[in-house]
DSSP file (Angstrom, degrees, kcal/mol; ACC not computed):
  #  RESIDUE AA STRUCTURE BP1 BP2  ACC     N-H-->O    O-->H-N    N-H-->O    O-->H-N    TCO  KAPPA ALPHA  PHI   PSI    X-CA   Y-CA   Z-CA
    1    1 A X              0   0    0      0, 0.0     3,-0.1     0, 0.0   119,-0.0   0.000 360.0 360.0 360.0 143.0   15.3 -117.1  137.8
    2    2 A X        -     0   0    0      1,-0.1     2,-0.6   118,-0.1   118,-0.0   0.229 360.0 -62.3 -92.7-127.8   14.6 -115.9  134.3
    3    3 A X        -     0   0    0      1,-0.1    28,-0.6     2,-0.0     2,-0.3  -0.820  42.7-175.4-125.3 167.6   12.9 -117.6  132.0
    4    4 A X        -     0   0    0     -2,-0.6   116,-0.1    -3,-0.1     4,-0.1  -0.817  29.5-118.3-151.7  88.3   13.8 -120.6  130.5
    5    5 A X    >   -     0   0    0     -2,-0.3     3,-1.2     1,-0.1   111,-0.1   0.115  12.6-152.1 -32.2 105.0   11.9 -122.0  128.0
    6    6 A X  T 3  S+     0   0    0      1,-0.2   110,-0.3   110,-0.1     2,-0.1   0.854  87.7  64.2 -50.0 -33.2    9.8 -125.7  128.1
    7    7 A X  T 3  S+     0   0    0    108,-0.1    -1,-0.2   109,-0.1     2,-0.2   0.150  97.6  45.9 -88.8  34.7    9.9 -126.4  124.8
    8    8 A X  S <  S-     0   0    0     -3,-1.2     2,-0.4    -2,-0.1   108,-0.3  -0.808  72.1-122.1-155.1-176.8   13.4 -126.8  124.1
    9    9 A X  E     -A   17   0A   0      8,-0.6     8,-3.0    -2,-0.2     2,-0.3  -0.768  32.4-154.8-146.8 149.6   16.7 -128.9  125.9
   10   10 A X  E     -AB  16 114A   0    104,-1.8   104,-1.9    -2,-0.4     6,-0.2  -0.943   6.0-117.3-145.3 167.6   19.4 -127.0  126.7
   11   11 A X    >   -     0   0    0      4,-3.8     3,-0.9    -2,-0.3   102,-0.1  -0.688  29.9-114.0-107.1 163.3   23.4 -127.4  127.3
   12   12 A X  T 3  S+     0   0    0    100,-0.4    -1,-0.1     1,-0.3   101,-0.1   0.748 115.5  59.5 -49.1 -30.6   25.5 -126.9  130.1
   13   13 A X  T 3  S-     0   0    0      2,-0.1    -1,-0.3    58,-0.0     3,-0.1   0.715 122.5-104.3 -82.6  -8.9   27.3 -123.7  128.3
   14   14 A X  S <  S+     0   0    0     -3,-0.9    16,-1.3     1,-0.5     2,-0.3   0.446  79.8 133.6 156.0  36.8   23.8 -122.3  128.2
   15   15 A X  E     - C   0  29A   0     14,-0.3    -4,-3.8    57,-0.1    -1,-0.5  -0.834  45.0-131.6-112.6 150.0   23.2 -122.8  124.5
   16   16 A X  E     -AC  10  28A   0     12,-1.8    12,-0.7    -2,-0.3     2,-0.3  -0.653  13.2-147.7-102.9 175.5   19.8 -124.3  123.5
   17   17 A X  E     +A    9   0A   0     -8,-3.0     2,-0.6    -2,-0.3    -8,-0.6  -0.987  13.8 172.5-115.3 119.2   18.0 -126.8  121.3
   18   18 A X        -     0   0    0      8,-0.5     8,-0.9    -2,-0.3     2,-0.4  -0.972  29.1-138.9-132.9 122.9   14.5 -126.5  119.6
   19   19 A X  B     +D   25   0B   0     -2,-0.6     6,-0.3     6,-0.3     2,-0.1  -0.651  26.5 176.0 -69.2 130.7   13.7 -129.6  117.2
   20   20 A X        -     0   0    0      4,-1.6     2,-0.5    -2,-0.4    -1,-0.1  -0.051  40.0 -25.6 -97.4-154.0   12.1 -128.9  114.0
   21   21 A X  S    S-     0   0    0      2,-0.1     3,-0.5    -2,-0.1     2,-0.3  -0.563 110.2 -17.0 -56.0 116.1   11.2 -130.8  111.2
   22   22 A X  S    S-     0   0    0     -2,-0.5    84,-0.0     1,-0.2     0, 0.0  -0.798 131.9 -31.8 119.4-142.1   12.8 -134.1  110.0
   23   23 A X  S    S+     0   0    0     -2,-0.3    84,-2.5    -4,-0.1     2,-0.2  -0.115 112.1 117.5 -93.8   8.2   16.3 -134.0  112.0
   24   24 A X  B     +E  106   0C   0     -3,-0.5    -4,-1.6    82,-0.3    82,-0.3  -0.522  34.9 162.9 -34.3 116.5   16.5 -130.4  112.0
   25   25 A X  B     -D   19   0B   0     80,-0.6    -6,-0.3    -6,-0.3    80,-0.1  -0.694  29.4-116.1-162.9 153.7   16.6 -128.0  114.9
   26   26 A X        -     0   0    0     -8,-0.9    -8,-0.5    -2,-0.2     2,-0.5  -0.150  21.9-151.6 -91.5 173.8   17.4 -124.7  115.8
   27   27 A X  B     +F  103   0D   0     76,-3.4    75,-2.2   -10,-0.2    76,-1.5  -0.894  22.6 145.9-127.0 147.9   20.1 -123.2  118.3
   28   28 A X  E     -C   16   0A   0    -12,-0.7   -12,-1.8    -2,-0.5     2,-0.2  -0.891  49.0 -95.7-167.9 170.7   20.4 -120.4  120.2
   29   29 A X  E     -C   15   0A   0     71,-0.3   -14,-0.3    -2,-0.3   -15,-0.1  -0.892  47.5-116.9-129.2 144.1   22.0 -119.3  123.6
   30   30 A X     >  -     0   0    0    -16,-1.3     4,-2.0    -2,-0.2    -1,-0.1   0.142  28.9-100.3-134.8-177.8   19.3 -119.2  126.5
   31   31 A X  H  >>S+     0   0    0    -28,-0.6     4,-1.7     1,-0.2     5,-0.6   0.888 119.7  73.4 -92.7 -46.9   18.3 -115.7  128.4
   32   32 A X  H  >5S+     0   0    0    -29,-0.3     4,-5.0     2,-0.2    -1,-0.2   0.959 103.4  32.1 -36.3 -62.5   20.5 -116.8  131.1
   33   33 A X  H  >5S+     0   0    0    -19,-0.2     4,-1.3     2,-0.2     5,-0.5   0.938 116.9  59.3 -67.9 -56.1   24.1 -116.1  128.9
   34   34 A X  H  X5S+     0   0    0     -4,-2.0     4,-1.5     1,-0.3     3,-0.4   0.789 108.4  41.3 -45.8 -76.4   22.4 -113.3  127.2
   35   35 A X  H  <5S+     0   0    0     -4,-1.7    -1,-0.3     1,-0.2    -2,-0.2   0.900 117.4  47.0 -57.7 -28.8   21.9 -111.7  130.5
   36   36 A X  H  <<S+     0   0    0     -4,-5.0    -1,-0.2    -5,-0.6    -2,-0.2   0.998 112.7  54.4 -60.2 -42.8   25.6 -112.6  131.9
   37   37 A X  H  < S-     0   0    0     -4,-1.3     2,-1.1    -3,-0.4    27,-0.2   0.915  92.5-158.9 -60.6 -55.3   27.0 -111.3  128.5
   38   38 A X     <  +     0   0    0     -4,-1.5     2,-0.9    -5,-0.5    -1,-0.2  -0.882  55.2   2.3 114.5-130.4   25.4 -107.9  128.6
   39   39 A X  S    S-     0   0    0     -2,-1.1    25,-0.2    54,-0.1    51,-0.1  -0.810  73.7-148.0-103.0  81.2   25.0 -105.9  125.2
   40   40 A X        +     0   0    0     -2,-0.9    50,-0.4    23,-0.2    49,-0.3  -0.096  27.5 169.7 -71.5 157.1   26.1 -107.8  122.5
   41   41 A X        +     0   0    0     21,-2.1     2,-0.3     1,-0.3    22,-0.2   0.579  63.1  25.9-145.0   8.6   27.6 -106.2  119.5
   42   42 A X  E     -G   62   0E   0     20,-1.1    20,-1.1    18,-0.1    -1,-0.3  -0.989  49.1-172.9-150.7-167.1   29.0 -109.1  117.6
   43   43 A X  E     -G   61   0E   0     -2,-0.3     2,-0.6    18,-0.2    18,-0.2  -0.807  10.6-151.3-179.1 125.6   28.7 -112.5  116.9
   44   44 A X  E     +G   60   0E   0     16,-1.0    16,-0.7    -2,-0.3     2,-0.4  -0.757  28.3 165.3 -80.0  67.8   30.9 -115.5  114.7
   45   45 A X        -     0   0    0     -2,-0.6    14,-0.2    14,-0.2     3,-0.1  -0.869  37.7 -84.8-114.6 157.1   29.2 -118.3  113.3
   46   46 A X        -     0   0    0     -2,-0.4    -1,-0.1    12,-0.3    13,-0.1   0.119  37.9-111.4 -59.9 160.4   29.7 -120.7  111.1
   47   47 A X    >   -     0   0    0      1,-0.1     3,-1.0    34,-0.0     2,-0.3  -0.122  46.8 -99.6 -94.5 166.1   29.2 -120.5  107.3
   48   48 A X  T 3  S+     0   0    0      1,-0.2    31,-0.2    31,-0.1    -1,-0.1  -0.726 112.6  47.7 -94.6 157.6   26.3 -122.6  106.3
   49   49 A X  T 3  S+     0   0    0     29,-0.9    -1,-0.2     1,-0.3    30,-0.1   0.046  86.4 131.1 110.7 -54.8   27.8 -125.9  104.9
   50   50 A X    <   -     0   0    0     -3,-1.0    28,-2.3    28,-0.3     2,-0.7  -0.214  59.1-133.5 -66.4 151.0   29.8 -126.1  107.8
   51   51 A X  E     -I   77   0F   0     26,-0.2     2,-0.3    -3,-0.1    26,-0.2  -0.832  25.1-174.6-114.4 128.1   30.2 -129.2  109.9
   52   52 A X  E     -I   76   0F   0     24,-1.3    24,-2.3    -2,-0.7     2,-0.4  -0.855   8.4-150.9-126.3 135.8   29.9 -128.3  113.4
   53   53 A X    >   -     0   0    0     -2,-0.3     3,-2.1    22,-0.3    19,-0.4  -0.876  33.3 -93.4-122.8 134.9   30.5 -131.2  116.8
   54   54 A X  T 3  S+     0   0    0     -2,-0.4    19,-0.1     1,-0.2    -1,-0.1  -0.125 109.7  13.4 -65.5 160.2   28.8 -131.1  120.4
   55   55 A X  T 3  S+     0   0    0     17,-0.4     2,-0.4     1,-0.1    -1,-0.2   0.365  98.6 129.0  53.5  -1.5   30.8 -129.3  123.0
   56   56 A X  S <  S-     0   0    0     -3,-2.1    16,-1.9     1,-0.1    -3,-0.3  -0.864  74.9-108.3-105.4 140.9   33.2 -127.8  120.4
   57   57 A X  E     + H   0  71E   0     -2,-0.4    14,-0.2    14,-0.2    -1,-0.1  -0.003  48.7 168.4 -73.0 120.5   33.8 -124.6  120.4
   58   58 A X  E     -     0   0E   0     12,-1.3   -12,-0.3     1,-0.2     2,-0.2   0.744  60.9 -15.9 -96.1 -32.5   31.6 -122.9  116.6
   59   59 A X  E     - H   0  70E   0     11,-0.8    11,-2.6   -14,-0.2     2,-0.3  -0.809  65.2-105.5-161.6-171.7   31.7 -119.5  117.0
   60   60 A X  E     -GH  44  69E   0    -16,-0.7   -16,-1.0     9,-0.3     2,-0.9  -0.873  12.0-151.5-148.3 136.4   32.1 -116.8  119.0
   61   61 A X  E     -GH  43  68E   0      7,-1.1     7,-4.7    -2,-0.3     2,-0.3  -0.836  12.1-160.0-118.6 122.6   29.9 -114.0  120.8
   62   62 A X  E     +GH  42  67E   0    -20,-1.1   -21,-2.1    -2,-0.9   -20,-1.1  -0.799  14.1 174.5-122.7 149.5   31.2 -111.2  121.3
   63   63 A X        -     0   0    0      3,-2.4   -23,-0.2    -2,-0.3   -25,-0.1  -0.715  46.9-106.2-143.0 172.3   29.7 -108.4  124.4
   64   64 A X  S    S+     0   0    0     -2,-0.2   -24,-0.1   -27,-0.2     3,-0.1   0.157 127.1  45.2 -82.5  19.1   30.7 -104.8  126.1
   65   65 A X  S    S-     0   0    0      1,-0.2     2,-0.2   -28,-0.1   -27,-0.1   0.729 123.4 -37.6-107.3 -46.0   31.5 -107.2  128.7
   66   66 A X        -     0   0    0    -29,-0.1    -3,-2.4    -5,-0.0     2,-0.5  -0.560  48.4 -87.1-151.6-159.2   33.2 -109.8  127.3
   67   67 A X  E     -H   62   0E   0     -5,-0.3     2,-0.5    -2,-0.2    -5,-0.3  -0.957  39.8-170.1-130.2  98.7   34.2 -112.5  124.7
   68   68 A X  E     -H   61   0E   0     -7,-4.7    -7,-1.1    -2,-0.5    -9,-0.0  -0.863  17.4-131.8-121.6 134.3   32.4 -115.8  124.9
   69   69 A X  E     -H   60   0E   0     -2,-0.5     2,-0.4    -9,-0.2    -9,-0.3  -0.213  18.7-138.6 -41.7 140.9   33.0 -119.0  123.1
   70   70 A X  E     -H   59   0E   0    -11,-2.6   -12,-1.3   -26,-0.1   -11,-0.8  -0.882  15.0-168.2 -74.0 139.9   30.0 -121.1  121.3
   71   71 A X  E     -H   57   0E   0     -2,-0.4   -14,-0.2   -14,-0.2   -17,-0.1  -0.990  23.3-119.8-125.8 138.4   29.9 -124.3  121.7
   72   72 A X        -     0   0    0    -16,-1.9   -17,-0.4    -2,-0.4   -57,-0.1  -0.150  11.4-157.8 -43.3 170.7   27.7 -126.4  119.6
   73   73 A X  S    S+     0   0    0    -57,-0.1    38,-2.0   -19,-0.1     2,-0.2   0.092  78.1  36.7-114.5  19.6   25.1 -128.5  121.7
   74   74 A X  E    S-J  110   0G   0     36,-0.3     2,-0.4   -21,-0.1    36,-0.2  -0.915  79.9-113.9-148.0 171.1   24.8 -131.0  118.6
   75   75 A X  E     +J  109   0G   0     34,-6.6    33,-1.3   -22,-0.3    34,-1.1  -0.930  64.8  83.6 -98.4 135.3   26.7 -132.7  115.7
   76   76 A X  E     -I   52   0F   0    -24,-2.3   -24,-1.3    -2,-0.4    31,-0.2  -0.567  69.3 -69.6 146.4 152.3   25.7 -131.6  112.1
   77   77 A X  E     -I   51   0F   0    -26,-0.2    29,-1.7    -2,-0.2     2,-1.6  -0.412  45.5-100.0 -97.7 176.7   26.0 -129.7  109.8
   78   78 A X        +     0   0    0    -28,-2.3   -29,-0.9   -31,-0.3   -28,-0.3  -0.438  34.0 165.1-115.7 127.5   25.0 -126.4  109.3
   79   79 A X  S    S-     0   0    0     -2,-1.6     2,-0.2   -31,-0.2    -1,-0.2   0.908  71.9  -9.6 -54.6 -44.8   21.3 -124.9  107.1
   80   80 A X        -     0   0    0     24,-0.4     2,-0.3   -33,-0.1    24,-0.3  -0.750  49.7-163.6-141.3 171.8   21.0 -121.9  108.0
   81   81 A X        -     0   0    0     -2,-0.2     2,-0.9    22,-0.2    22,-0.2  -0.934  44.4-104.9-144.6-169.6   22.2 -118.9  110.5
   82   82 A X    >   -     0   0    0     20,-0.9     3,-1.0    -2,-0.3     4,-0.5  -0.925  29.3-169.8-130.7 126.2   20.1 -115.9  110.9
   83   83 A X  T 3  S+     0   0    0     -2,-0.9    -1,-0.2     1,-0.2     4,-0.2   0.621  82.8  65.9 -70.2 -24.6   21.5 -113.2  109.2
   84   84 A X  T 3> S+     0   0    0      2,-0.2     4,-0.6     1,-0.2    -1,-0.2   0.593 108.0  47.4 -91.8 -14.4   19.4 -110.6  110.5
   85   85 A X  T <4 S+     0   0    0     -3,-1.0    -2,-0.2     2,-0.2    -1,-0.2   0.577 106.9  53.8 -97.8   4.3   21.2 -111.4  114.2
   86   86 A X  T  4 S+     0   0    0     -4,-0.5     3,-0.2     1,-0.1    -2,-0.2   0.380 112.7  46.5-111.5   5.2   24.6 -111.5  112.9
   87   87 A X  T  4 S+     0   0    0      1,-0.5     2,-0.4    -5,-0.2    -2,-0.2   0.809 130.0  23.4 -91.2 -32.4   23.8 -108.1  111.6
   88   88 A X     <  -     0   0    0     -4,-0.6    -1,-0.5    -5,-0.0     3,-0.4  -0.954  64.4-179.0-105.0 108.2   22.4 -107.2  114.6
   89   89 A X  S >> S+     0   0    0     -2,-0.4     4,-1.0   -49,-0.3     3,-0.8   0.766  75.1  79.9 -88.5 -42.9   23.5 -109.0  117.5
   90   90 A X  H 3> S+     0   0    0    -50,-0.4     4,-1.1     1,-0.2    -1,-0.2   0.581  83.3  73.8 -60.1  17.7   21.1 -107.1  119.9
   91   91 A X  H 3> S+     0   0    0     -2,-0.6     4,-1.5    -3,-0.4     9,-0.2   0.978  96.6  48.3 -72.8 -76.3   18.4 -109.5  118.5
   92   92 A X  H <> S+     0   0    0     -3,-0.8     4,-1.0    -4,-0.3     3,-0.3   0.838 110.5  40.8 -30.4 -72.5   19.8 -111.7  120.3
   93   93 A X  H >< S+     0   0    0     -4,-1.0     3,-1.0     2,-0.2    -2,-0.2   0.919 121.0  56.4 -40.7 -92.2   20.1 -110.1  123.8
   94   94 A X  H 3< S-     0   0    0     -4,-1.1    -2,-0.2     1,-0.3    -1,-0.2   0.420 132.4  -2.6  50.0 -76.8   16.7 -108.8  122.7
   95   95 A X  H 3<> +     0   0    0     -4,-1.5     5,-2.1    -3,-0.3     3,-0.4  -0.178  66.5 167.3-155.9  43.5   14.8 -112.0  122.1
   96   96 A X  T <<5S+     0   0    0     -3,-1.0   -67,-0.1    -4,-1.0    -2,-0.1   0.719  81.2  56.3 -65.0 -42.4   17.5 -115.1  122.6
   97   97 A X  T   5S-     0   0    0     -5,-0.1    -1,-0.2     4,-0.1    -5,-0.1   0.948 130.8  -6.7 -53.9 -64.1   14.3 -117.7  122.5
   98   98 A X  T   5S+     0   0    0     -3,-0.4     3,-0.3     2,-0.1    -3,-0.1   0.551 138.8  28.1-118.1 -86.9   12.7 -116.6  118.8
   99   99 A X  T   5S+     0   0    0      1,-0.3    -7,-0.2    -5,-0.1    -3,-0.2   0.752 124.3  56.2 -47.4 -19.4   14.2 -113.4  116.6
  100  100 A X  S   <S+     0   0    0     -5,-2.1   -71,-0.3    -9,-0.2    -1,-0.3  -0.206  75.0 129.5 -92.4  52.4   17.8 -114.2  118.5
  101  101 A X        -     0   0    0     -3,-0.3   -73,-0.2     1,-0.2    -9,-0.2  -0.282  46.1-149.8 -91.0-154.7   18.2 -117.7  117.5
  102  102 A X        -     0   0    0    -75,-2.2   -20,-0.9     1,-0.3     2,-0.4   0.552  54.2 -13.6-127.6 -74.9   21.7 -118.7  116.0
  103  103 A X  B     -F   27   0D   0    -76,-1.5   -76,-3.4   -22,-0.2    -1,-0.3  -0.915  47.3-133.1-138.1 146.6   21.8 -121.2  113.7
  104  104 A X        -     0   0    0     -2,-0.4   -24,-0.4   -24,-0.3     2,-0.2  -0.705  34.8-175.4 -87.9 164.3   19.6 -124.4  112.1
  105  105 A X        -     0   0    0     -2,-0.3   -80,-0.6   -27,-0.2   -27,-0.2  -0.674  32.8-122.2-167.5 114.7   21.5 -127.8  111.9
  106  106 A X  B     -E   24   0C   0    -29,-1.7     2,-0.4   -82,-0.3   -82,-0.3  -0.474  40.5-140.0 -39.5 127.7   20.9 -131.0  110.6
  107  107 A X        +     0   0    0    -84,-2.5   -31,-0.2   -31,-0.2     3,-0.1  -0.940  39.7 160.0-101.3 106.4   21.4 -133.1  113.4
  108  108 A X  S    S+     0   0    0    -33,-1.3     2,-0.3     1,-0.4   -32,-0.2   0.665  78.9  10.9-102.8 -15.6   23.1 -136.5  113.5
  109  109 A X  E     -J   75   0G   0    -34,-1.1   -34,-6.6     0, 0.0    -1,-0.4  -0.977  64.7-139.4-157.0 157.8   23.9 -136.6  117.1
  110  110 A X  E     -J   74   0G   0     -2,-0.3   -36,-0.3   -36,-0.2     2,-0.2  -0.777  20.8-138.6-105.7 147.1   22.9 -134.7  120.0
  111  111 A X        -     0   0    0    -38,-2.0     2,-0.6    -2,-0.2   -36,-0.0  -0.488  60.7 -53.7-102.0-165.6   25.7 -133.8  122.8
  112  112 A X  S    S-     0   0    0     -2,-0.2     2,-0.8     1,-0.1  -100,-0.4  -0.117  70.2-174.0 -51.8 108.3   24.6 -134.2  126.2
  113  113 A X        -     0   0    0     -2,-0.6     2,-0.4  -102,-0.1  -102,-0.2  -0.768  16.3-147.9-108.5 112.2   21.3 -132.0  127.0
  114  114 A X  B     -B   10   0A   0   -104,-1.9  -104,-1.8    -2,-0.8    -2,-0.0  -0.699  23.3-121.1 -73.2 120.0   19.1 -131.1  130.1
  115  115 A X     >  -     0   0    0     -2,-0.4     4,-1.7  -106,-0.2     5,-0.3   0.230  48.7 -87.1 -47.3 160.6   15.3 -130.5  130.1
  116  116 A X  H  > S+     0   0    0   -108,-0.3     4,-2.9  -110,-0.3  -110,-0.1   0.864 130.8  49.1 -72.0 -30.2   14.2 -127.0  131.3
  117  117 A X  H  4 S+     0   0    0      1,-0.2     4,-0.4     2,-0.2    -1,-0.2   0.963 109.6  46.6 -45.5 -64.8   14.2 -128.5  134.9
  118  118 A X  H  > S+     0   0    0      2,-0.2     4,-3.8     1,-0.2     3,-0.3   0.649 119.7  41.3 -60.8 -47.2   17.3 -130.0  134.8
  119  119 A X  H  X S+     0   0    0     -4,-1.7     4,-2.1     1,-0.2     5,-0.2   0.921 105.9  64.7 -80.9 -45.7   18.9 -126.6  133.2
  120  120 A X  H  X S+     0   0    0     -4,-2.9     4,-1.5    -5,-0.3    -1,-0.2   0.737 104.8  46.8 -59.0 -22.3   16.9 -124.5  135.6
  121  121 A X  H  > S+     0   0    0     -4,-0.4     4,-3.1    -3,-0.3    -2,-0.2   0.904 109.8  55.2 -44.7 -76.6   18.9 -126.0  138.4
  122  122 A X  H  < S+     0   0    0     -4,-3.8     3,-0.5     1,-0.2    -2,-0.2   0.781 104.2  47.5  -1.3 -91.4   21.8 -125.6  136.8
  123  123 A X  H  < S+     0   0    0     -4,-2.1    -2,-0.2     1,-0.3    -1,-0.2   0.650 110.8  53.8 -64.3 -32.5   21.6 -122.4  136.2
  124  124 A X  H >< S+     0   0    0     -4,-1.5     3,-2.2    -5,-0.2    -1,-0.3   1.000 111.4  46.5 -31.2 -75.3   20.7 -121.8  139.8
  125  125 A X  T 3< S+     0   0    0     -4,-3.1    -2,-0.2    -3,-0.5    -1,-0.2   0.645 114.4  42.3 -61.3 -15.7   23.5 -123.5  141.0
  126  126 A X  T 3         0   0    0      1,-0.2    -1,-0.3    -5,-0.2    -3,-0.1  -0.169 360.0 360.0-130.8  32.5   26.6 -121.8  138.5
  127  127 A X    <         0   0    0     -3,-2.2    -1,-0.2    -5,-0.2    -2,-0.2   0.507 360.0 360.0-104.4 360.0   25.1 -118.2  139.0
């Protein structure tokens, strides 16, 4: 299995969670999609501002394999993205745990999330 970070909660579409300060935390999609996806070469996310809902679909990732939906894994709106991966997407592929993350968001609710055990199972089981 590859790796799959402890210090963070993760969703069933493969997207992760890492709480920061206050009600904060950042998001990113776990080594698991990055290695289904392939080579990315673009990537959609919401403007900052934007108010963004767990399990609905935010953005979009785009691969030389495929197309894949984001889905939030929280409610909130959103601080930041990182500009330097939506200039570069292979950051992402790359480093999906720190240079690839996606986006910060004030958090007012979290949607359903699984512990790196819980996920690592998962991902076992829907690979």
């Amino acid at each position: 299995m590859t790796d799959i970070r402890t210090d963070r909660r993760y969703s069933e579409d493969h997207e992760w969670v890492l709480p920061l300060e206050g009600t904060s935390a950042r998001v990113g999609v776990s080594l698991v999609a990055t290695d289904a996806l392939g080579d990315l070469v673009y990537l959609d996310l919401p403007e900052v501002g934007a108010a963004v809902t767990a399990g609905v679909v935010c953005g979009e990732i785009e691969s030389t394999k495929s197309v894949a939906e984001l889905f939030s894994p929280v409610t909130g709106t959103v601080l930041e993205r990182n500009e330097a991966a939506i200039d570069d997407p292979t950051i992402v592929g790359g480093d999906p745990y720190d240079d690839g993350w996606l986006l910060v968001v004030e958090v007012t609710e979290e949607g359903p999330l699984l512990d790196a055990e819980a996920y690592t199972a998962h991902a076992e089981k829907t690979a």
